[in-house]
C-alpha positions in Angstrom: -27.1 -6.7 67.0 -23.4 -6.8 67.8 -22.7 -8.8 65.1 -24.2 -5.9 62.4 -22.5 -3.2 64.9 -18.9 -5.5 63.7 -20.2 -6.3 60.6 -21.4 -3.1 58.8 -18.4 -1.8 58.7 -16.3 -4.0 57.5 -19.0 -4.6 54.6 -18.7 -0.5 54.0 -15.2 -0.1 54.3 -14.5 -3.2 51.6 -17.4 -1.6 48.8 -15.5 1.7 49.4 -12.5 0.0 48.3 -14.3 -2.0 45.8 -16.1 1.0 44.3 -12.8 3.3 44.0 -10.9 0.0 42.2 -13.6 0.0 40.1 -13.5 3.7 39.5 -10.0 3.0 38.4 -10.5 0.1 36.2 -13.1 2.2 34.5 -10.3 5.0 33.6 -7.8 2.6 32.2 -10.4 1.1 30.0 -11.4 4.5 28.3 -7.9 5.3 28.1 -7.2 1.7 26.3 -10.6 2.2 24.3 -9.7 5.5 23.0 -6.1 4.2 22.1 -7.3 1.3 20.3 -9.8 3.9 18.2 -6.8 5.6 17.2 -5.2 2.4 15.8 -8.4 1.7 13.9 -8.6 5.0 12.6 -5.3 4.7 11.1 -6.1 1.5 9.9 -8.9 2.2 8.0 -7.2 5.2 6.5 -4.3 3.1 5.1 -7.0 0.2 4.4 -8.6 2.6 1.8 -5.5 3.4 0.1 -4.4 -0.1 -0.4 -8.4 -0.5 -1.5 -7.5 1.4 -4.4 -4.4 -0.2 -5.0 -6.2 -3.3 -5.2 -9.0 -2.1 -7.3 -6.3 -1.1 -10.1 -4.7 -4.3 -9.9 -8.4 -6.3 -10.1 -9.1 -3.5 -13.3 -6.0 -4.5 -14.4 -6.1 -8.2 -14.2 -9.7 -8.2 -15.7 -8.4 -6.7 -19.1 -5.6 -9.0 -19.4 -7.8 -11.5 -19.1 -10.1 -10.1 -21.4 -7.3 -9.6 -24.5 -6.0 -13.2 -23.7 -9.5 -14.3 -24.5 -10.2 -12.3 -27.3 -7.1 -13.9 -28.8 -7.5 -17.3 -28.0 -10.7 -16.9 -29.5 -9.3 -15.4 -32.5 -6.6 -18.4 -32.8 -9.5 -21.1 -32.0 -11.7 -19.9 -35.1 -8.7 -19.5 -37.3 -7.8 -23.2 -36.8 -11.4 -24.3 -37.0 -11.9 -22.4 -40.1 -8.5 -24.0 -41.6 -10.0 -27.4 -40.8 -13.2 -26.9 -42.2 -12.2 -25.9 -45.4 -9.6 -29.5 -45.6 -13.2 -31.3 -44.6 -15.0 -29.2 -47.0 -11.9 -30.2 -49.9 -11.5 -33.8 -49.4 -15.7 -34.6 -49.6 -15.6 -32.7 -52.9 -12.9 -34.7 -54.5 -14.9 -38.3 -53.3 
């Protein structure tokens, strides 16, 4: 019995201590949440403008692409049309 008379409290004097570190603890981690929120906000906000930026230079790129093609195409059926017409020449004059 003397031994929980002793013992008690020490036991309630260190989860006093305990509990009020914890307390504390608690309060810098909301303040460091809430700051961290407000770096991902802004974040996000300048995210979305350099979304855009990126979406007109993907629009972009995509038509370049596009007008290369149609005129690589263009100069593809040009020369196959030039060489047909030599094959189509020389098996007329055998």
């Amino acid at each position: 019995m003397e031994l929980f008379d002793i013992l008690l409290p020490i036991l309630i004097g260190v989860l006093i201590v305990l509990v009020i570190f914890l307390i504390g603890l608690v309060i810098k981690l909301i303040n460091t949440v809430e700051k961290v929120n407000g770096i991902l906000d802004d974040v996000n906000r300048k995210l979305i403008k350099v979304d855009g930026l990126f979406d007109l230079i993907d629009r972009t790129a995509d038509c370049a692409s596009n007008f290369s093609d149609k005129i690589v195409t263009s100069i593809s059926n040009t020369i196959n049309k030039i060489f047909r017409r030599k094959k189509k020449g020389t098996d007329e004059d055998e």
